[in-house]
N, C-alpha and C positions, 0 to 999 in steps of 0.2 A: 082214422089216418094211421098207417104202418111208422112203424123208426124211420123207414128208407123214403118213404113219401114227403114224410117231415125233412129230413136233413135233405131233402132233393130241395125241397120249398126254400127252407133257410137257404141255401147255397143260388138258389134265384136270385132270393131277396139282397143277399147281398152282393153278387154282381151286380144287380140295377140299381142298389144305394152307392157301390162305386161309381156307375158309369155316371148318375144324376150328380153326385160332389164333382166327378171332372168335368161334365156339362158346365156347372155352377161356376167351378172356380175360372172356366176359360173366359167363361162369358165375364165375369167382373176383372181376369185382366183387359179383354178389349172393351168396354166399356172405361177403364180408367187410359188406356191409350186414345180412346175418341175426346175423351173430355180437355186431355192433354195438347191432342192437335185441333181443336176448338179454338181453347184456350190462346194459342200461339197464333192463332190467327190474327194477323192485326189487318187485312184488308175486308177483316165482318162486315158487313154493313149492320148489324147492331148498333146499337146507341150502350155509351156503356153508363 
């Protein structure tokens, strides 16, 4: 593998370790918004 192949590779890898953390982090803010409006729900039919 050349310099230029390599740092072409890193410079991948690290777009798609960004784009996978703002994947990650959108999804555990909606996930803490669904728990929230779960939560609020007082007409659940759950047993609490």
């Amino acid at each position: 593998m050349t310099k230029n192949e390599t740092a072409t590779s890193v410079e991948e890898f690290l777009v798609w370790r960004s784009n996978l953390f703002q994947g990650l982090k959108a999804r555990k803010e909606t996930i803490i918004e669904l728990l929230d409006a779960l939560s609020s729900n007082q007409t659940s039919s759950l047993s609490r």
